[in-house]
Jmol script that loads the backbone (N, CA, C; Angstrom):
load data "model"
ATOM      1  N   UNK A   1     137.611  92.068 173.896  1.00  0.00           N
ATOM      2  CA  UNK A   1     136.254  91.766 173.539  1.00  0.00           C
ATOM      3  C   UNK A   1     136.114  90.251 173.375  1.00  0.00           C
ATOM      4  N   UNK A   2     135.175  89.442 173.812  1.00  0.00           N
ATOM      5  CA  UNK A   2     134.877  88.403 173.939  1.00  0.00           C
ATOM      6  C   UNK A   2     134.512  87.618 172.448  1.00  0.00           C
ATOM      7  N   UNK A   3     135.144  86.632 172.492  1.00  0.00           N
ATOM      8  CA  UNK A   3     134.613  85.626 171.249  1.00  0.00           C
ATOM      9  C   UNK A   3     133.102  86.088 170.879  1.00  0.00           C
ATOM     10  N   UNK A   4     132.882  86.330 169.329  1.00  0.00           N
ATOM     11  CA  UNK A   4     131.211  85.536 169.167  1.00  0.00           C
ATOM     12  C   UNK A   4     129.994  86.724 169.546  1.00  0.00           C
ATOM     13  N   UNK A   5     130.590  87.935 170.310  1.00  0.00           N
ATOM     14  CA  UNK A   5     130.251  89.545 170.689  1.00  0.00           C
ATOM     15  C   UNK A   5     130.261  90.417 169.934  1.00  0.00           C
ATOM     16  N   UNK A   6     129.299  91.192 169.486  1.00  0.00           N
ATOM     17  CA  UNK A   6     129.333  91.900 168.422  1.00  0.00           C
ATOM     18  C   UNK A   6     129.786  93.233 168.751  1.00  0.00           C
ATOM     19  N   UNK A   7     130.255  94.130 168.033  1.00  0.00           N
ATOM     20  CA  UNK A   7     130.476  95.541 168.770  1.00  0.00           C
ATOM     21  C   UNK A   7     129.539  96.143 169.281  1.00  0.00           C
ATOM     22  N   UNK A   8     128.247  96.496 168.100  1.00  0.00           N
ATOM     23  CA  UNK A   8     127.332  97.619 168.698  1.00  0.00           C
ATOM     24  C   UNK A   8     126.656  97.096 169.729  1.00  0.00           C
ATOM     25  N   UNK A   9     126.721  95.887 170.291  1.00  0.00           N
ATOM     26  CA  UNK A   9     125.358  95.499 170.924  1.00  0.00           C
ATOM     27  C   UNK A   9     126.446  95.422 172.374  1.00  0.00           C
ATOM     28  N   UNK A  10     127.293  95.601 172.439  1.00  0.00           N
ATOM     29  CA  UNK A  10     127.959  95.762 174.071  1.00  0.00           C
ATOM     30  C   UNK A  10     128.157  94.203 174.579  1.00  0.00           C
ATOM     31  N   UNK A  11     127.815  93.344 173.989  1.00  0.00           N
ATOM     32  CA  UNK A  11     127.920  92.255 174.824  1.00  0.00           C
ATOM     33  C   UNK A  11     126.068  91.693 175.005  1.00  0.00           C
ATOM     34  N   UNK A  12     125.642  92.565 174.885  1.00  0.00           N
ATOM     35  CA  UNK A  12     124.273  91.567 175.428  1.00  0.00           C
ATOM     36  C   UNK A  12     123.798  90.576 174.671  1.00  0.00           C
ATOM     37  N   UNK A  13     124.231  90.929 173.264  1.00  0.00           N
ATOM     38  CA  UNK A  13     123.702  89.230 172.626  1.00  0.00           C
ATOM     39  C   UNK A  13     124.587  88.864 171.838  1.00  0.00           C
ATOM     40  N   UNK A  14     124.977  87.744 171.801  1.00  0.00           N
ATOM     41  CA  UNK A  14     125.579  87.600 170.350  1.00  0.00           C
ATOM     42  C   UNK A  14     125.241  87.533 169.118  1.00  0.00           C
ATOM     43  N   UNK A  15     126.204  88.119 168.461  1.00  0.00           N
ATOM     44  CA  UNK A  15     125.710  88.598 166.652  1.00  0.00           C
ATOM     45  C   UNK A  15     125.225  87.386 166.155  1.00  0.00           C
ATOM     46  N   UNK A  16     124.275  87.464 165.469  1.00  0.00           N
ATOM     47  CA  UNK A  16     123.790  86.671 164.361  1.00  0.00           C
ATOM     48  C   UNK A  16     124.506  86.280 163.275  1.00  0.00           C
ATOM     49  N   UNK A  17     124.553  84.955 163.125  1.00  0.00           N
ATOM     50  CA  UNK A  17     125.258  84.741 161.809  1.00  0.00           C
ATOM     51  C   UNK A  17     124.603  84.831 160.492  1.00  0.00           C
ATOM     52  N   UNK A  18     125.397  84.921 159.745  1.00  0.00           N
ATOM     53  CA  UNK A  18     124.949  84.808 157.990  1.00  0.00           C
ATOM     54  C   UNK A  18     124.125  83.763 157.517  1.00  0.00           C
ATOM     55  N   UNK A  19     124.317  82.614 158.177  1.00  0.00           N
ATOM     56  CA  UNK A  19     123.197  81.206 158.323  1.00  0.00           C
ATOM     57  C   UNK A  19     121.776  81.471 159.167  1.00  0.00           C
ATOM     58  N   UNK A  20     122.449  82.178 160.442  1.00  0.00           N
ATOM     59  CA  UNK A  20     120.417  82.844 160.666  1.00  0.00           C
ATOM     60  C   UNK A  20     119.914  83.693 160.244  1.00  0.00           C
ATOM     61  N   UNK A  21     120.350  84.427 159.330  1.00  0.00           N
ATOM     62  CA  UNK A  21     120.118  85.535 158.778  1.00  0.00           C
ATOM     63  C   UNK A  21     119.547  84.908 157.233  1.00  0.00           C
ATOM     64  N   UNK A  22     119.713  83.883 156.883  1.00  0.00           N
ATOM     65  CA  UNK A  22     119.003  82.866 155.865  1.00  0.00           C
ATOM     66  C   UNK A  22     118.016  82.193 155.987  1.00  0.00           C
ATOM     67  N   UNK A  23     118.243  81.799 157.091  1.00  0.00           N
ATOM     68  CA  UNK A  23     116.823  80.965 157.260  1.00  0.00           C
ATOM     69  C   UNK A  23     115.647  81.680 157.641  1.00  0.00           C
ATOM     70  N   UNK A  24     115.942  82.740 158.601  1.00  0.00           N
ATOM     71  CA  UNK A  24     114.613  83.812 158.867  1.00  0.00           C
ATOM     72  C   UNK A  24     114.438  84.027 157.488  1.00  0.00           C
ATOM     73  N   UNK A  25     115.239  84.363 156.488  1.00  0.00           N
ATOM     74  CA  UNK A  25     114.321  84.798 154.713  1.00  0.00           C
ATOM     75  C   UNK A  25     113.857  83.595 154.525  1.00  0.00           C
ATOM     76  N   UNK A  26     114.419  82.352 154.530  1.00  0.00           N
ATOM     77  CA  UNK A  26     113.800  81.414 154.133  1.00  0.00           C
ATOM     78  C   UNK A  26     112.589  81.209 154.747  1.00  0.00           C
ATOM     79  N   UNK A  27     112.611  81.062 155.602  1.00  0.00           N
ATOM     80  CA  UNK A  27     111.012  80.796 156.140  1.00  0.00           C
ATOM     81  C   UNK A  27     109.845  81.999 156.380  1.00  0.00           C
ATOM     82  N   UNK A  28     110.856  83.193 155.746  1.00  0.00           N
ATOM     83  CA  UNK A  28     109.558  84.394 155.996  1.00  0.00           C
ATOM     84  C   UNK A  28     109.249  84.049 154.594  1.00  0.00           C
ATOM     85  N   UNK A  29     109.928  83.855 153.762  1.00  0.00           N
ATOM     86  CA  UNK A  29     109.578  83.416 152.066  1.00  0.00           C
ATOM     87  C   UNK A  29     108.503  82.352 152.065  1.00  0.00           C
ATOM     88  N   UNK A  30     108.924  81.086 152.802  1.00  0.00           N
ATOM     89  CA  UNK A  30     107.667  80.491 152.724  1.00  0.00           C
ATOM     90  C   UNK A  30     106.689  80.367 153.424  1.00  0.00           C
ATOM     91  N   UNK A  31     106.291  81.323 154.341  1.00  0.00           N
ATOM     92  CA  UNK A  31     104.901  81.361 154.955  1.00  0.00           C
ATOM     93  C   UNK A  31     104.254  82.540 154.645  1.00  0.00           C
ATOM     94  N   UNK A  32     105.275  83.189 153.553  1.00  0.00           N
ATOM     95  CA  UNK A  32     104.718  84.094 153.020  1.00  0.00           C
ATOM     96  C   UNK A  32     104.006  83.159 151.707  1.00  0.00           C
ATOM     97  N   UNK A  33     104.492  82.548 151.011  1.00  0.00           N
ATOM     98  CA  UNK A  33     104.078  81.761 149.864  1.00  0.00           C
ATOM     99  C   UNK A  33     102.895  80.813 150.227  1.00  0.00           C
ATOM    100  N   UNK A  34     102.771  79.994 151.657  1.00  0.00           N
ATOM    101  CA  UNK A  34     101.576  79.448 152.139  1.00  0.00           C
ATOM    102  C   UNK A  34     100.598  79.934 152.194  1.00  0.00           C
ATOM    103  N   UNK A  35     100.664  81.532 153.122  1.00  0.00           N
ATOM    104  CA  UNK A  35      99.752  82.402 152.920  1.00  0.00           C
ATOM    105  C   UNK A  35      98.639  82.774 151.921  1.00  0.00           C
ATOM    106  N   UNK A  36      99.720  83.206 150.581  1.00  0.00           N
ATOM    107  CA  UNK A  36      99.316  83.681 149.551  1.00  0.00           C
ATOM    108  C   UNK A  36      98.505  82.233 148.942  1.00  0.00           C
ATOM    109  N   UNK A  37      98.859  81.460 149.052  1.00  0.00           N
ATOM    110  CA  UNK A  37      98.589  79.724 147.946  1.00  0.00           C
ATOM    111  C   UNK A  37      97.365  79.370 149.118  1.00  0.00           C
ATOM    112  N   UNK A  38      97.050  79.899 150.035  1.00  0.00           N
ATOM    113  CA  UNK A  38      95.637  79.564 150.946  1.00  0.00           C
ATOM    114  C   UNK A  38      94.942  80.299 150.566  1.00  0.00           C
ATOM    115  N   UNK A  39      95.049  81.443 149.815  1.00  0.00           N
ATOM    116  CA  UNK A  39      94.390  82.648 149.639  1.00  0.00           C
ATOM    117  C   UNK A  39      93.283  82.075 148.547  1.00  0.00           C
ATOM    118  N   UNK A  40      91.857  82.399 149.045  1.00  0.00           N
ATOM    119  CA  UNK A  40      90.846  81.821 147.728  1.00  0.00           C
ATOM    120  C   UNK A  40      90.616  83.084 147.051  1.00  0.00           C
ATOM    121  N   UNK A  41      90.717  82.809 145.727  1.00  0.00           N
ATOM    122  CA  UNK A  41      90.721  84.329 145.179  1.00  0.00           C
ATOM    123  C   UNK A  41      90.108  83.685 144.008  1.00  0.00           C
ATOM    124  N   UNK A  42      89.338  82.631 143.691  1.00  0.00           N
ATOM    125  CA  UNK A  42      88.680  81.601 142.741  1.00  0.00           C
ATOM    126  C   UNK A  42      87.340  82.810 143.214  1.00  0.00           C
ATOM    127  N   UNK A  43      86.679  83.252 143.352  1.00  0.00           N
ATOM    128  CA  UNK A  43      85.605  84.307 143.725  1.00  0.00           C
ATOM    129  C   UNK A  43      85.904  84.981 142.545  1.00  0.00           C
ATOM    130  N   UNK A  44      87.178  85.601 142.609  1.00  0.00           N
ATOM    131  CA  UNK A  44      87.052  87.031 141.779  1.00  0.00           C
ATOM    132  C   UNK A  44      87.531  86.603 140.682  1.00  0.00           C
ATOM    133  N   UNK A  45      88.502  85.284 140.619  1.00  0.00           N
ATOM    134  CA  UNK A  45      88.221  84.978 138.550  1.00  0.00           C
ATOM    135  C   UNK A  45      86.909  84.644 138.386  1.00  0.00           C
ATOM    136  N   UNK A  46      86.019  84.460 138.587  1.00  0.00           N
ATOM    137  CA  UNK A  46      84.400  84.064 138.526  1.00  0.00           C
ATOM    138  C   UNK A  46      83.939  85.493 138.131  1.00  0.00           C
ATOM    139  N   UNK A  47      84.370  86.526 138.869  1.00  0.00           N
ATOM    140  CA  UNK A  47      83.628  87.982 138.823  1.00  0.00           C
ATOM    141  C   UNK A  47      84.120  88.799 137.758  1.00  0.00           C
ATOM    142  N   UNK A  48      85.187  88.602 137.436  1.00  0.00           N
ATOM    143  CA  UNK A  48      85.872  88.816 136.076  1.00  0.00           C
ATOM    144  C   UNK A  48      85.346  88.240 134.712  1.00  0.00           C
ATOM    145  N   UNK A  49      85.386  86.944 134.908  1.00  0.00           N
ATOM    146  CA  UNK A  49      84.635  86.599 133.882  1.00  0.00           C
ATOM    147  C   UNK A  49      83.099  86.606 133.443  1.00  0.00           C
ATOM    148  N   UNK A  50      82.444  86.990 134.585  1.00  0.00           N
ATOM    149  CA  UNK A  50      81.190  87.440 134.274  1.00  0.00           C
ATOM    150  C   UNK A  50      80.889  88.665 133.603  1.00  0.00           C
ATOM    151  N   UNK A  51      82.507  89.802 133.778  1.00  0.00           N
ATOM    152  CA  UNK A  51      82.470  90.831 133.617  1.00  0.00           C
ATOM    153  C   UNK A  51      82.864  91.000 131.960  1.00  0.00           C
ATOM    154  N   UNK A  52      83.721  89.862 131.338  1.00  0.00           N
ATOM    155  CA  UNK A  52      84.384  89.545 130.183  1.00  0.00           C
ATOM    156  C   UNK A  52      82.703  89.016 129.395  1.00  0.00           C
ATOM    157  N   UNK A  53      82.326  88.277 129.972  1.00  0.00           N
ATOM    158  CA  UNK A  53      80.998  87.954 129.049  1.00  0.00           C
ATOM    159  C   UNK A  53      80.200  88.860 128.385  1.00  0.00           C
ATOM    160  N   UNK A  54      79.873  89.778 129.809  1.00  0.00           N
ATOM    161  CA  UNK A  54      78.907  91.187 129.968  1.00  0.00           C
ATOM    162  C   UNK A  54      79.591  92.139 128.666  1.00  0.00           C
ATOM    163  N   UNK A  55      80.580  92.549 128.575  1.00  0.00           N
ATOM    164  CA  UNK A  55      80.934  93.445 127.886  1.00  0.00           C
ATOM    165  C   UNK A  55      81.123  92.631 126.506  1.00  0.00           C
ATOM    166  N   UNK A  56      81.762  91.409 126.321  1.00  0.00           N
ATOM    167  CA  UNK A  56      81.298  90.880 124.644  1.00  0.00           C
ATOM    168  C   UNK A  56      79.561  90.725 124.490  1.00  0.00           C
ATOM    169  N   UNK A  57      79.163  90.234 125.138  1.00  0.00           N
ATOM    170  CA  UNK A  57      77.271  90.248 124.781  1.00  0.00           C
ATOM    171  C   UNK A  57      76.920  92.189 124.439  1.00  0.00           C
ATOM    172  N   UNK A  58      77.739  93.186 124.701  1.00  0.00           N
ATOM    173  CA  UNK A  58      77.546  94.376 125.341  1.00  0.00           C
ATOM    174  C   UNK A  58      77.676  94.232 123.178  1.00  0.00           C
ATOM    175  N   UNK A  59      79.127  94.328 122.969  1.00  0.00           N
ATOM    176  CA  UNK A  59      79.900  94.152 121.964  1.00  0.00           C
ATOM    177  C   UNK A  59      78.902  93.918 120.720  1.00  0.00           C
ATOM    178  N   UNK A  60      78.564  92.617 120.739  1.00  0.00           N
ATOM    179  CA  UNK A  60      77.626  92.002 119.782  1.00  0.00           C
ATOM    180  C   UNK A  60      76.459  92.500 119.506  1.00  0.00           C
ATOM    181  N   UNK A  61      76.345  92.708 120.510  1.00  0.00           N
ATOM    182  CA  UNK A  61      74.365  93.444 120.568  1.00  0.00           C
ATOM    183  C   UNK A  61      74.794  95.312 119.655  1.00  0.00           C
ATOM    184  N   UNK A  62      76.071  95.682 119.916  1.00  0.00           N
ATOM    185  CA  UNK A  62      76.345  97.164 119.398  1.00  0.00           C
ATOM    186  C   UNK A  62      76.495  96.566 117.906  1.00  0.00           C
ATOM    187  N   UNK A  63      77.337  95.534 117.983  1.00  0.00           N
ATOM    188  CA  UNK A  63      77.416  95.466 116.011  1.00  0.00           C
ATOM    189  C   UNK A  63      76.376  95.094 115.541  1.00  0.00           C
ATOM    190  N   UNK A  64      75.624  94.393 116.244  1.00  0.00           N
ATOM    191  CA  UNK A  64      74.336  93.947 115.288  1.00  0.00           C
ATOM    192  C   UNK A  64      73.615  95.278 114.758  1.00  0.00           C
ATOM    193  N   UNK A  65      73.014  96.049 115.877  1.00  0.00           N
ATOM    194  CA  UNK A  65      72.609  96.815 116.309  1.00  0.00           C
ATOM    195  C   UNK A  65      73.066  98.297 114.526  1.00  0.00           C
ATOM    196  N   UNK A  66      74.065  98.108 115.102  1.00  0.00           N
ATOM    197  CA  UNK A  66      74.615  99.561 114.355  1.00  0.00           C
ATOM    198  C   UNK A  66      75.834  98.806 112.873  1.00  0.00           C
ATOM    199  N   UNK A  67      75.616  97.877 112.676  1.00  0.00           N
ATOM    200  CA  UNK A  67      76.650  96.850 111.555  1.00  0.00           C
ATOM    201  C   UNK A  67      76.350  97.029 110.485  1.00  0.00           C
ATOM    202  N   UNK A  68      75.306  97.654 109.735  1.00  0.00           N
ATOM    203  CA  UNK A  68      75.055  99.035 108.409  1.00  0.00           C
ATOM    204  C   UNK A  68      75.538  99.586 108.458  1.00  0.00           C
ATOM    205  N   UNK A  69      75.269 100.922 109.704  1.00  0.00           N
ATOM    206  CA  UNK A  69      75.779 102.424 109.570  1.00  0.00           C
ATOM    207  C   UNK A  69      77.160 101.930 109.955  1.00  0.00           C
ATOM    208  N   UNK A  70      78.137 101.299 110.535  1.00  0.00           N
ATOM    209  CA  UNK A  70      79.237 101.238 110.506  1.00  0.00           C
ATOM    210  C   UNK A  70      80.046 100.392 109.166  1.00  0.00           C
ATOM    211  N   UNK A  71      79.094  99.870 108.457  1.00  0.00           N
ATOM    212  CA  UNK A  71      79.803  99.030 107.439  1.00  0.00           C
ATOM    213  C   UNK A  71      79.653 100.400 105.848  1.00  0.00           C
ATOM    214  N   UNK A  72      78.651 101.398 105.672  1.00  0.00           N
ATOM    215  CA  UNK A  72      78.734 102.247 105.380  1.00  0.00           C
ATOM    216  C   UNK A  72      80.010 103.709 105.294  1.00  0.00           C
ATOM    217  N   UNK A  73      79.730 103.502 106.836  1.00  0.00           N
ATOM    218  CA  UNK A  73      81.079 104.240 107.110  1.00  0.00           C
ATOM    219  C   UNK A  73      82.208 104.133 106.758  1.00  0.00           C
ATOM    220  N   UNK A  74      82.661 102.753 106.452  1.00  0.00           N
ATOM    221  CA  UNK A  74      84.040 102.338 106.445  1.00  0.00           C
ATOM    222  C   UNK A  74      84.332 102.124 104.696  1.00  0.00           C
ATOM    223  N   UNK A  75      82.851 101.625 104.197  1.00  0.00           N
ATOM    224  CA  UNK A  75      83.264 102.358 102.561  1.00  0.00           C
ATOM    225  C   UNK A  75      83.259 103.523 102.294  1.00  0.00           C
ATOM    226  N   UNK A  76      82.365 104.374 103.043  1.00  0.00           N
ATOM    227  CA  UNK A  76      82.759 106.154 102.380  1.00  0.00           C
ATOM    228  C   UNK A  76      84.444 106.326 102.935  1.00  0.00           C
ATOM    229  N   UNK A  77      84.957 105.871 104.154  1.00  0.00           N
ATOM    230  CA  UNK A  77      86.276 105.835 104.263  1.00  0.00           C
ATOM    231  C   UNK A  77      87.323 105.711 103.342  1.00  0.00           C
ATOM    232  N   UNK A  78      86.630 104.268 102.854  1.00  0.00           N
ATOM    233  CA  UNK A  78      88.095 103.553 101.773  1.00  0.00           C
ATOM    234  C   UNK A  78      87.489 104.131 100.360  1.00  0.00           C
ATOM    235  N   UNK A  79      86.404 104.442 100.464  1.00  0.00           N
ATOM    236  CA  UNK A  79      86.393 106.061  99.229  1.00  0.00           C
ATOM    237  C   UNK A  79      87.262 106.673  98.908  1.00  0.00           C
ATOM    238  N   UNK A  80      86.902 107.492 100.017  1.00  0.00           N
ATOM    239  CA  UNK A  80      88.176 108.700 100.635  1.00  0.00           C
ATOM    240  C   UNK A  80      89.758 108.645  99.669  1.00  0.00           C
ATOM    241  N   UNK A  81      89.657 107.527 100.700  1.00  0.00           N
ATOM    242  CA  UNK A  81      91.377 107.041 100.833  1.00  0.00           C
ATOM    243  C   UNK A  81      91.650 106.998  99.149  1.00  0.00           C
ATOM    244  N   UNK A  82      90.693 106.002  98.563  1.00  0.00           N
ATOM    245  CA  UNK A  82      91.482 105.469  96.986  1.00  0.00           C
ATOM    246  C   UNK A  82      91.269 106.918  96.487  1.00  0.00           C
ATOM    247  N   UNK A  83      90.388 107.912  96.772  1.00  0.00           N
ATOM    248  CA  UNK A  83      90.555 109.277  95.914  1.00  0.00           C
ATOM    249  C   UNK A  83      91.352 109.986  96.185  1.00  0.00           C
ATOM    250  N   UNK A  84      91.626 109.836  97.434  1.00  0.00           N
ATOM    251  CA  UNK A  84      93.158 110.672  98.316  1.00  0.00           C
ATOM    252  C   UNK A  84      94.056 110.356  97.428  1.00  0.00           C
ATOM    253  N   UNK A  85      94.390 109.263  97.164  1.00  0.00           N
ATOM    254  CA  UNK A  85      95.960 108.487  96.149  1.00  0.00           C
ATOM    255  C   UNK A  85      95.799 108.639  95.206  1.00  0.00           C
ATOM    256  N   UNK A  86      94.567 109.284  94.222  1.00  0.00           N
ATOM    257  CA  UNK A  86      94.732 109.574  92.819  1.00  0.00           C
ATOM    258  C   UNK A  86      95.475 110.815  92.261  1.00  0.00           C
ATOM    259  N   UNK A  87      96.386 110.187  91.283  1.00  0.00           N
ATOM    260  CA  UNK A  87      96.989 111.614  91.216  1.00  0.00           C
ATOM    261  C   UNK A  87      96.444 112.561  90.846  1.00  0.00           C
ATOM    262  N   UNK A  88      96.632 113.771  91.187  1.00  0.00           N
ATOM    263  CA  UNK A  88      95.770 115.267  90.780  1.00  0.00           C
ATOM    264  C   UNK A  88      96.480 115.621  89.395  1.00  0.00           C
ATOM    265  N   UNK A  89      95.886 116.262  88.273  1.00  0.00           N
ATOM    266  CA  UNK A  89      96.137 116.886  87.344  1.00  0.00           C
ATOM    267  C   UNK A  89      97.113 117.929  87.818  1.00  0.00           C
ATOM    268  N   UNK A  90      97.543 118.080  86.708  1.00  0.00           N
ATOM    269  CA  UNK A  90      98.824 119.419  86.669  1.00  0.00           C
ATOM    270  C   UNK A  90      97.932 120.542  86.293  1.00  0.00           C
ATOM    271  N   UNK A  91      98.173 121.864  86.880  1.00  0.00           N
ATOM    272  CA  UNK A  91      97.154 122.976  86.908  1.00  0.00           C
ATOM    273  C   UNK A  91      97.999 123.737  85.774  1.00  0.00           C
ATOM    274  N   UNK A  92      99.337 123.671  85.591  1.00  0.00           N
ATOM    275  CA  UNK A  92      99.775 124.137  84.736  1.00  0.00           C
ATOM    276  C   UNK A  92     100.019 123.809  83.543  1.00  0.00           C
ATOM    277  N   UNK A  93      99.847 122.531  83.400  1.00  0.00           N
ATOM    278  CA  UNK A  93     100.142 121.772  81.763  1.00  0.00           C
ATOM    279  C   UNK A  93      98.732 122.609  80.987  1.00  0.00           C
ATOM    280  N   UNK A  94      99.206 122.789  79.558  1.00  0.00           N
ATOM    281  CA  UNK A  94      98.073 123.187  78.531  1.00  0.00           C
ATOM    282  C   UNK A  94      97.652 122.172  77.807  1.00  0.00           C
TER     283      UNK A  94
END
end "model"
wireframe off; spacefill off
backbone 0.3
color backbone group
């Protein structure tokens, strides 16, 4: 078998080395990375954050809105709770 001839390929080409077999990653790596870094995607952080605004204005307008009946709520809650932790009488002491 001839210098530099790979087995499976019979002779028709010679094998590739471990050095071209690097640089094809290397350069599929970076025109893959050019690709991506050309990519304008400044559109959709714009559309996101319109979407982040929308839902805090959404936010504010609900607490204003309902910031009684929920501030109500949360003392009959901590009601609750401090009567939950009181100790109960003994049913059996006289």
């Amino acid at each position: 078998m001839k210098k530099g001839v790979h087995k499976r390929n019979c002779g028709l080409r010679p094998a590739r080395s471990s050095r071209d077999r690097t640089m094809s990653a290397i350069a599929y790596v970076q025109a893959l990375f050019f690709r991506l870094a050309a990519n304008n995607s400044g559109a959709a952080a714009a559309e996101y954050t319109f979407l982040i605004a929308f839902i805090a204005i959404l936010a504010a307008i609900g607490m204003v809105v309902l910031g009684d009946d929920i501030k109500v709520y949360f003392l009959d809650l901590a009601a609750s709770l401090d009567n939950a932790a009181a100790p109960t009488p003994d049913p059996f002491a006289t």
